[in-house]
N, C-alpha and C positions, 0 to 999 in steps of 0.2 A: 103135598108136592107130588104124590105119588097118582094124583087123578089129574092130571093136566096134560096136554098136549103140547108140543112146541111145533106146531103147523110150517112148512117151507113151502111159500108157491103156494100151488090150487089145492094139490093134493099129495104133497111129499113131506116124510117125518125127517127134520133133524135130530138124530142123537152124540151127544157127543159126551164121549165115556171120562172116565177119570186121566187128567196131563194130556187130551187132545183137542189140540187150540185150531180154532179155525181161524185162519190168514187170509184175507182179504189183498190182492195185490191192487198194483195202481191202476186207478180209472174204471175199478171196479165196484159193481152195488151187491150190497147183500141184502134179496129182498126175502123179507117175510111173508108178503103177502102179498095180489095182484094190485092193487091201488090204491093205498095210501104209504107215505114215507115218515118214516123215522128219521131225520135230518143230522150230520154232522155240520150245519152253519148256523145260518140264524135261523131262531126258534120263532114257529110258529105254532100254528094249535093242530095238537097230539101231532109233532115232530120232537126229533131228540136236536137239541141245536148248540153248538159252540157260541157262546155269547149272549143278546137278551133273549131272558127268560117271560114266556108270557103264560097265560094259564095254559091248564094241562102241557104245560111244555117240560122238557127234561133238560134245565141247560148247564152247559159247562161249563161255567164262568168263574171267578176270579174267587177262590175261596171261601163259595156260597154252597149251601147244605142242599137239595132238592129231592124230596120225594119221590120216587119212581111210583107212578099211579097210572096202570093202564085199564081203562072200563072202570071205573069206579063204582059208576052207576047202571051197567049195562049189565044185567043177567041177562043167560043167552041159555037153552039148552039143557033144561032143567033147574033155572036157578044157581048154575055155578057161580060162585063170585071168582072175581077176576082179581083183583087187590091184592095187592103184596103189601104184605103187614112192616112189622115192627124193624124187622133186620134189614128188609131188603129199603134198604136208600141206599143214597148217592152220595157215596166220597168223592170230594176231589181232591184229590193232593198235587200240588203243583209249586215248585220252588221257582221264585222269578228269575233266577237265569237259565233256565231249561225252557227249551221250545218242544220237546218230542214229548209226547206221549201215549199213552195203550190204554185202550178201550176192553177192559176184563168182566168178566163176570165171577167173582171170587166164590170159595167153600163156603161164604155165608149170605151168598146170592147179591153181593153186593155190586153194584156198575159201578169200577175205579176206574181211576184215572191215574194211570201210570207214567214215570218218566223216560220208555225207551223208544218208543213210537211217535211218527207225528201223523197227528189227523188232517187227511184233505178234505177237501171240500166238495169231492166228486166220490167220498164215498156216502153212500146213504143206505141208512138202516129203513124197509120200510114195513109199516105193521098198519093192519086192516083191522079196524074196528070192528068190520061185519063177521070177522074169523075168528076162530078157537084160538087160546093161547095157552099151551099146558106142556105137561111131561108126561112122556110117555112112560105107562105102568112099567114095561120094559129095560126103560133105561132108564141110570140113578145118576143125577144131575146136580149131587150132591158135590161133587168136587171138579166140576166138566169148569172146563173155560174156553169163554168165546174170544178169539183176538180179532179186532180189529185193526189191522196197521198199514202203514208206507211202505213198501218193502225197500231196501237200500238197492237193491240186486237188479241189476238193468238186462245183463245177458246171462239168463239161468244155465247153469248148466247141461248139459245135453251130453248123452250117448252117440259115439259115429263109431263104427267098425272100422271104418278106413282108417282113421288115427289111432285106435288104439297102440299103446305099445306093452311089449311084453319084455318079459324074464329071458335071456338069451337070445332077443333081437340082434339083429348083426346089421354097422353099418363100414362102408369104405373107409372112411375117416370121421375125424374130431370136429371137422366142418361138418359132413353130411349129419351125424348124429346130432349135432347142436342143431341142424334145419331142419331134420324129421321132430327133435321135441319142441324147438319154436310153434311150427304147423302143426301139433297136437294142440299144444296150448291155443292156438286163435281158433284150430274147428270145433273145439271140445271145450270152449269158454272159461278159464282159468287161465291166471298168471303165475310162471316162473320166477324164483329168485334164484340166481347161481350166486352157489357157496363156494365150490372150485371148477376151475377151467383154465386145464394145461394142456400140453401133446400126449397127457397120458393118461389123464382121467377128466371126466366129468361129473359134479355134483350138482344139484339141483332140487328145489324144493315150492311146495305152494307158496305165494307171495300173500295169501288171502292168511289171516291172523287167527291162529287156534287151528289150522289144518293141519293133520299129518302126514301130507303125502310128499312122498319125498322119493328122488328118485340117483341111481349113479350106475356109470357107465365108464369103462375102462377099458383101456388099450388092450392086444393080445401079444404074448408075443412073439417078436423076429416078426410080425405083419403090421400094416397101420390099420389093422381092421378094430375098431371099435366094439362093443360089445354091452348091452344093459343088464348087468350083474345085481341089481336088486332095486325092485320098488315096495317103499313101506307105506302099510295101510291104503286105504281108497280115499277120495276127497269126502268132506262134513262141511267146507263151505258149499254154499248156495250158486256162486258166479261170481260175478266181478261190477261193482256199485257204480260205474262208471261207462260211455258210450264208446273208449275208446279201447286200445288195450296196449300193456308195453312192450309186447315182442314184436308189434307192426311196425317195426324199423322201415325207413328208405327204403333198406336194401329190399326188405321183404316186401313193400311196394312195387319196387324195380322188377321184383322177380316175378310178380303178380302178371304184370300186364306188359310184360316183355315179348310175347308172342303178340298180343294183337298190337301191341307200338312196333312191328315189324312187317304185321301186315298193313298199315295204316297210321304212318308217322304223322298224321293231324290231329288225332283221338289227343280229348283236352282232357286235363286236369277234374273237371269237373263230372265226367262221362267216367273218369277213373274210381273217381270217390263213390257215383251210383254205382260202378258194378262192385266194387267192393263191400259195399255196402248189402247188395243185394243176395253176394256168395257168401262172404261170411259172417255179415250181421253187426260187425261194425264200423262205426263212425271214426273216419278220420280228419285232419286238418287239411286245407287247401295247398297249404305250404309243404306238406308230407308227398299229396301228391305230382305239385308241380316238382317236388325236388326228385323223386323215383321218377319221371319221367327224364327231365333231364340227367337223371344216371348213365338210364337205359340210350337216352339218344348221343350224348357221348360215347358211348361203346361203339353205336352204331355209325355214326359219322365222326369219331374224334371230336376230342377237346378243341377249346377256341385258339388257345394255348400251342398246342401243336399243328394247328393251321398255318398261325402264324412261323414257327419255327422250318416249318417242309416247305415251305412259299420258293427258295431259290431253286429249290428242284424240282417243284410243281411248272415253273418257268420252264425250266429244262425239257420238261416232256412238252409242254405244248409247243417248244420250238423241236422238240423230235420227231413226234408226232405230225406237225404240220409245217412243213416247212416253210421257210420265208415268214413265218407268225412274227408278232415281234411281243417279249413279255420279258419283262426286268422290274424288279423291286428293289424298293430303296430303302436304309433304314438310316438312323440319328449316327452321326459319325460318332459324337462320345459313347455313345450306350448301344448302341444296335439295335434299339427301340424301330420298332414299324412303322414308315412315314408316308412310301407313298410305291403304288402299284400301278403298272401299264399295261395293259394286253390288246393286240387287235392280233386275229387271226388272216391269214394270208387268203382265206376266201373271201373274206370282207373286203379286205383291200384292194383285190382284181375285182371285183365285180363292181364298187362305187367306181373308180378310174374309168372301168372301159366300157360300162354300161348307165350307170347313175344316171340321174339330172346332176350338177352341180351344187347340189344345195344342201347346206348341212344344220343342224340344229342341235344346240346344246341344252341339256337341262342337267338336272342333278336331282338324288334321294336321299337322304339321312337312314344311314343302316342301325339296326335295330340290336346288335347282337352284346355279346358282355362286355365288349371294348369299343362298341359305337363307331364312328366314322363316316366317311361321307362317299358315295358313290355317284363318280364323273360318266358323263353319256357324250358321246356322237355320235349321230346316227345320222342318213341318207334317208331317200327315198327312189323307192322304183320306180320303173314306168308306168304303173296301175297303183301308185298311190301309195304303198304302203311303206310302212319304216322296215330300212337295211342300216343295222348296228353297224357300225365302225370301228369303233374300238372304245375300250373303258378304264376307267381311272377309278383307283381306289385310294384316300386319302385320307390322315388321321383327323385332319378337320378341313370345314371350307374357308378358304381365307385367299389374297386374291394370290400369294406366294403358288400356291399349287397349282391356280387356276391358269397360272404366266408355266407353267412348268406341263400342266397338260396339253394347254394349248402347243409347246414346246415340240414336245412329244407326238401329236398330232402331224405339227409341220414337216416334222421330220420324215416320219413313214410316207406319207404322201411326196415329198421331192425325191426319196429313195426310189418309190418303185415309179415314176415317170418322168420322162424327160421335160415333158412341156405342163410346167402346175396349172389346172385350169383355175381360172377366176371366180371364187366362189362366192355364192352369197351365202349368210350366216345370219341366222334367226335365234335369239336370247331373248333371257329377261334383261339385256343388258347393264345387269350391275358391273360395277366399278371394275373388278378383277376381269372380269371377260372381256370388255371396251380395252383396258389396256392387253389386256393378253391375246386380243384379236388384230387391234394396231400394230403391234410389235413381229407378230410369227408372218399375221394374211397383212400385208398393208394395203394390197390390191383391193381387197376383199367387200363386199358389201354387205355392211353389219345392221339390220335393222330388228327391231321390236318383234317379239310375237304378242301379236294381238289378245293373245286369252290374258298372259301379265297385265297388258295394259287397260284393258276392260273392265278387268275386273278391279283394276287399280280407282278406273273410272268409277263404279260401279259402287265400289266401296265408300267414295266421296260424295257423291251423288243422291246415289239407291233409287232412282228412276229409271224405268224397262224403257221405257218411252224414250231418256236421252242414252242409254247404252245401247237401244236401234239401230236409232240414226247414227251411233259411230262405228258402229260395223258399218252400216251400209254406205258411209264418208270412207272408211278403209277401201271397199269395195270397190269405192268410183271408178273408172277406167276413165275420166279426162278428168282437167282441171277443172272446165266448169259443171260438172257434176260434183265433185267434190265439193267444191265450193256451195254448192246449193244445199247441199247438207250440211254445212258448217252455220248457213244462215237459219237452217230450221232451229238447230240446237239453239241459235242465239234468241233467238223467239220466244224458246222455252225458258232458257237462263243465260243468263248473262255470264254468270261464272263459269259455269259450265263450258260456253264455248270459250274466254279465255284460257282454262286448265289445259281445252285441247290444243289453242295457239301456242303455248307455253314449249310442247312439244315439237321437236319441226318435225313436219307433214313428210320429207325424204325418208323417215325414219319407220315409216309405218303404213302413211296413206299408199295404195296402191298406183294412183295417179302420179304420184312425184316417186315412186322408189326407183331407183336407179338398175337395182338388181334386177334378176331373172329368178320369180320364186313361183313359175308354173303354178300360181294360183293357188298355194299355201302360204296363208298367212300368221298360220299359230306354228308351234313345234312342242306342245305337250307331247315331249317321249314318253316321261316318267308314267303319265295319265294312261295313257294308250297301253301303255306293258304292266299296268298296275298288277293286272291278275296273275303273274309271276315274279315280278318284279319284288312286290310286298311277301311272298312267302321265304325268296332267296335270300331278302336284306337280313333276316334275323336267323343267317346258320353261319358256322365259322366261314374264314373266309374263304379255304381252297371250297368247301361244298357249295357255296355262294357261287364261285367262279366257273365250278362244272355245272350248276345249276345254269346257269347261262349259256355256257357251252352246246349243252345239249338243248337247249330251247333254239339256240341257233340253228346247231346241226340239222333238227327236226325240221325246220320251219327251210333250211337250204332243200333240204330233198322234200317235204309236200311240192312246196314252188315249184321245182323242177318238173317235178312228175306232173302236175297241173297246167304246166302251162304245154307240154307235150301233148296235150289234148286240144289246144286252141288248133282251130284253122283258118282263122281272123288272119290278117295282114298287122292288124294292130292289135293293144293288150285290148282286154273288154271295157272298163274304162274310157280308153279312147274310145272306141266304135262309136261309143253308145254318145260320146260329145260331137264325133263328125256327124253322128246320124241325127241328129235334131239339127246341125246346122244345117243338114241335105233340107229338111224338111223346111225348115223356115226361109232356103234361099228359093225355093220353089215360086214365090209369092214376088221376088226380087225383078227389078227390072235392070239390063248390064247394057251399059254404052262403052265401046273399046277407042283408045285413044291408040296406043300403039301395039305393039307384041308383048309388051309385058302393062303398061297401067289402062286401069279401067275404072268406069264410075258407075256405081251401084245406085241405085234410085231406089227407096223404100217406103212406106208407109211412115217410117221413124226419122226421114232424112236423107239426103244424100253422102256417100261415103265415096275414096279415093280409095283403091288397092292394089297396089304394086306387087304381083308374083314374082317377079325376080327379084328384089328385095327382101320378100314375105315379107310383107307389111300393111296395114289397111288405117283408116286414119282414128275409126274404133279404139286401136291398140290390143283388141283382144287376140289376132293373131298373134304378137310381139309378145304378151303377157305371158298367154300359154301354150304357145309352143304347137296348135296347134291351128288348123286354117278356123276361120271365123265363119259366119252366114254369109256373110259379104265377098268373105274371100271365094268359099266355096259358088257361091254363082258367077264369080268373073271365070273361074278354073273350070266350071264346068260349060261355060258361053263358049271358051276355047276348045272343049273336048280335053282337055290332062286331066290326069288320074290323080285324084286328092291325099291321096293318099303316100302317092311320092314327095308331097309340100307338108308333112310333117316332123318335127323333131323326131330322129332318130331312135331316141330312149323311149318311144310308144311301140316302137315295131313290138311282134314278135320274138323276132330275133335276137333282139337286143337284150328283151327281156330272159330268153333263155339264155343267154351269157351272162347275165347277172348274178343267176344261178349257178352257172357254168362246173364251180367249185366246191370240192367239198370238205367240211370241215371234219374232222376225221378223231376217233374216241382218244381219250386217255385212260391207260390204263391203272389201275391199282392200284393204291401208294405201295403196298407188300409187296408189288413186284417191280417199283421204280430201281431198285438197285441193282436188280439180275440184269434188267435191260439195260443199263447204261452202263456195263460193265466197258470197260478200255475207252469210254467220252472222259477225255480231259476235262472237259468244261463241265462237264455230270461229277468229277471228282472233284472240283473249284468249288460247287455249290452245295456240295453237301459241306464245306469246313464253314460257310457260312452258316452262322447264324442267328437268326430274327426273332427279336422278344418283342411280345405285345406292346403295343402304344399304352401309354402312363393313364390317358382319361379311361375311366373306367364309369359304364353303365351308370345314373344315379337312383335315388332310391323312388320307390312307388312304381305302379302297374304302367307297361309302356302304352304307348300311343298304339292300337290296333288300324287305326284309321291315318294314312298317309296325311298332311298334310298339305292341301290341293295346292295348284299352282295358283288359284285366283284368290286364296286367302293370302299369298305373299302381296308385299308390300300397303299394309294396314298400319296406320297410322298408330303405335302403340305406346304405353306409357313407359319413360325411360324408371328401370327399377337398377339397384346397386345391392353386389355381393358382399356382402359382410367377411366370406373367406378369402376369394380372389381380390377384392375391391376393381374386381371392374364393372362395367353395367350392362343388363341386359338379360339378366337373371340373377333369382336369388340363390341363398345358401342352402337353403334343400335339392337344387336341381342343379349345381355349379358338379361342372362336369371337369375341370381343369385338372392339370398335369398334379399328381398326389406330391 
């Protein structure tokens, strides 16, 4: 034994002296040689293999004896033999309910098989036929062992100066010292077990089995300063056998990423667990982090719990803050449960009245947050198109009770601030609750379809591009018999299809027959339009929800303002840009005048009638949209008038800056609602109220990230029944009803 070499690699000597075991960790190979392997799987030729054994193989198998024969036949180098004689075979000893075992080389040169280790599959012993294999004269390998193992230890322990703690460390308190030895234990990879933990001492010890390190700390006193009065011995475990570790509580999550969740309250759960993972090296659950987050954003924005509770006072400031606002909450007369929320601000209100079109549009959202609910819309529009909020309803569910009560609400504020109600028209999905809750408040009212519901209602039935074209462009018709020619294509196509759309009556949606005045909107997706804040507000408590809107408003009142004080148009851009293509296209017009006001337009398309002092042309598209037509504009301009005097009002400029006019104005603080409303009787009425959360509560599983569009309502679904509620329409995993 004393003339052999034990070669590592090309040209490096293992020695390995008497009790020094080489440890092999995981996913590691321990090679012998450059190019052949010594296998822990299956056995091949001259590999060492777990399982069949073939020739010259070394296998581990099932209470079989095998000779360890390396070069049998190969002298190499003066004729040394290579052969290990009599003693050196192969024990296995292996009891069948044991999986682990250890790869030895014992004092009588024997390869066992032990039972504390388990062999993978990715470690490989490998040995070169071409290569020496001996002991070196040097070392006596007489009692050496080689280990081959699994290690259980996932996060080794590791040295950091920044955590060390010492013998007369000093901290504030019994808290800080319990979070300086937490945050030791997770940078310095070892578990804590606390033995005691009161106001006046702390004990603590390794949780790893067989360690001695043990640490305490105790109060000083007449101070609460803490102090580390003795650590016994240094650790002897290895780390900790597992990804995770036990002192990464919530809290210590929370505390983790409580700075950058302050710089950037969108930072997800999953972005939390890679930096942690990256700073201190372990693995936590999804559920760890989404729960330290929402710690940390409770702190930050209040409980959902106490949203609900400050609601009669949050009313309070936004009617102090802005006056004439109007905002009142209601809750369950037995229980003071949370039922139903109103708010429209006093800038909203002046500006639809005395600048708007007349036209309002209702939809609604499903909020997202730990007591659900449903969020009411109506909203206007300006004289360049765009959506002016009106006011908003927050309800604990949608049912047509609330939808008769918003609408309620609605009528009211609008008769309050004007004398003369103007005649609105009003664009839904018209379900059931909004039909009667729009009968009963608007009777005057012109209640019709928004086109996107009913399309895609079409669309869903159908699923042909080809016949949801042509009903837009049946919508679109501006006369009846244009309409009607579209109605005869569709029938061309299908039969059904154009009865579905008879089914519906054409006042209700077709452009041709609507009775209203809807300036050439024929959808009213709010929700759609305001998606991109709309969907981040639905899921925070509810006052953060409501200033979330707040301030989207307030922002959006002052860009407007300030943008449209750059116009030098007569009209918004919008318009311009619709009279300027009809300048262009009446150019081509030929105008015959009958008296001071009607005339007959002659065109390539037709002859048309147009009444300037009526505004009207026989098109309909002046009447439609509020603004003069091609037609109109060549008779207007055959007379010399300025086209611009013959438009609706709500295009001006002017108008438009009065829209804006108002401004919606901050609320401050809740910390500081009570200084300010110090001697408000109705500030001290609302604080004795108070509002507990509505009874449905969240259900279980990951919520919907993706709103639910308007054009996948009204699909035809299969009626399912709850087992808990027994009503229909969901099951007992997703029944959301009162506990």
């Amino acid at each position: 034994m004393a003339n052999h070499d034990l070669i590592l690699g090309q040209s490096h000597n293992l020695a390995l002296g008497q009790n020094q075991p080489l440890v092999l960790g995981h996913n590691h190979n321990l090679g012998l040689t450059q190019n052949h392997d010594l296998e822990l799987g299956q056995g091949h030729e001259r590999h060492l293999g777990l399982g069949q054994a073939h020739d010259h193989d070394l296998g581990l198998g099932h209470s079989h004896d095998h000779e360890l024969d390396l070069g049998q036949s190969h002298d190499q180098e003066g004729n040394v033999d290579h052969t290990y004689g009599h003693s050196n075979e192969l024990a296995t000893d292996r009891k069948p309910d044991q999986s682990d075992h250890q790869l030895a080389l014992s004092e009588n040169n024997e390869l066992a098989v032990s039972e504390n280790q388990e062999l993978d599959d990715n470690l490989e012993l490998a040995v070169d036929d071409n290569q020496e294999m001996g002991i070196d004269p040097a070392r006596d390998l007489q009692q050496s062992q080689i280990l081959v193992c699994l290690p259980h230890v996932l996060q080794a322990r590791n040295v950091n100066p920044n955590f060390e703690v010492a013998v007369g460390q000093e901290f504030p308190d019994v808290k800080s010292c319990r979070r300086a030895l937490r945050d030791t234990a997770i940078a310095l990879h070892f578990e804590m077990q606390t033995i005691k933990s009161d106001k006046t001492r702390f004990t603590a010890r390794c949780a790893s089995e067989g360690c001695p390190w043990r640490i305490h700390a105790a109060k000083l006193p007449g101070v609460p300063t803490f102090t580390i009065r003795t650590i016994h011995e240094t650790h002897t475990c290895g780390g900790i056998a597992h990804l995770g570790h036990q002192q990464a509580s919530v809290q210590w999550v929370a505390n983790s990423v409580e700075q950058r969740l302050r710089e950037n309250p969108n930072y997800k759960p999953k972005e939390i667990l890679e930096e942690i993972h990256r700073v201190h090296g372990i693995t936590l659950s999804y559920k760890q982090a989404w729960r330290g987050k929402e710690r940390i954003m409770a702190a930050m924005r209040g409980s959902f719990e106490e949203g609900y509770r400050l609601l009669p006072q949050y009313c309070e400031q936004v009617k102090r803050t802005n006056p004439g606002s109007i905002a009142s909450v209601y809750g369950n007369p037995t229980d003071n449960c949370f039922q139903r929320l109103f708010i429209s601000f006093q800038a909203s209100i002046y500006g639809f009245l005395n600048a708007c079109r007349p036209l309002l549009g209702l939809d609604r959202t499903f909020l997202k947050s730990k007591y659900l609910g449903t969020l009411l819309l109506a909203t206007g529009f300006d004289g360049d198109g765009a959506l002016f909020p009106l006011a908003f309803g927050v309800v604990d569910e949608e049912n047509d009770d609330n939808w008769m009560w918003f609408l309620s609400e609605l009528h009211n504020l609008l008769e309050i601030n004007t004398e003369n109600m103007p005649r609105l028209t009003i664009l839904s999905d018209r379900q059931k609750g909004i039909v009667d809750g729009v009968e009963a408040n608007f009777p005057t009212a012109f209640h019709g379809f928004c086109m996107r519901h009913l399309s895609e209602s079409f669309r869903k039935e159908f699923n042909n591009t080809m016949l949801v074209n042509l009903l837009w462009e049946a919508a679109h018709a501006l006369t009846v018999i244009e309409f009607e020619a579209k109605i005869l294509e569709i029938e061309e196509i299908s039969q059904d299809a154009a009865y579905w759309i008879r089914r519906i009556p054409p006042r209700l949606w077709a452009t041709a027959y609507f009775e209203g005045t809807r300036f050439g909107h024929l959808t009213a997706n709010i929700v759609e339009s305001l998606n991109s804040w709309i969907l981040e507000a639905s899921g925070l408590p509810i006052i953060q929800m409501m200033e979330c809107i707040r301030r989207q408003l307030m922002t959006w009142f002052n860009e407007r303002r300030e943008t449209s004080m750059q116009w030098t148009s007569i009209l918004v851009p919008s318009a311009e840009r619709r009279v300027a293509e009809a300048l262009e296209r009446a150019r081509t017009y030929q105008v015959l005048r009958a008296n001071e006001a009607e005339f007959e337009v002659i065109s390539h398309e037709g002859t048309n009638i147009v009444d300037i002092r009526n505004r009207c042309c026989l098109c309909r598209g002046w009447q439609l949209y509020g603004l003069p037509c091609a037609h109109a504009v060549a008779a207007l301009l055959s007379c010399r008038q300025n086209v611009h005097r013959f438009t609706e009002s709500c295009f001006t400029v002017a108008t438009y800056r009065k829209t804006y006019s108002q401004t919606i104005h901050p609320i401050p603080d809740k910390s500081l609602w009570k200084e300010l409303s110090e001697g408000d009787p109705n500030a001290s009425k609302a604080v004795e109220i108070v509002i507990h959360p509505p009874k449905s509560l969240k259900p279980p599983g990951r919520p919907r990230k993706k709103r639910v569009r308007a054009e996948d309502r009204g699909r035809v679904k299969r009626v399912v029944h709850c087992s808990r509620c027994n009503q229909t329409g969901h099951f007992r995993t997703t029944c959301a009803a009162p506990i």
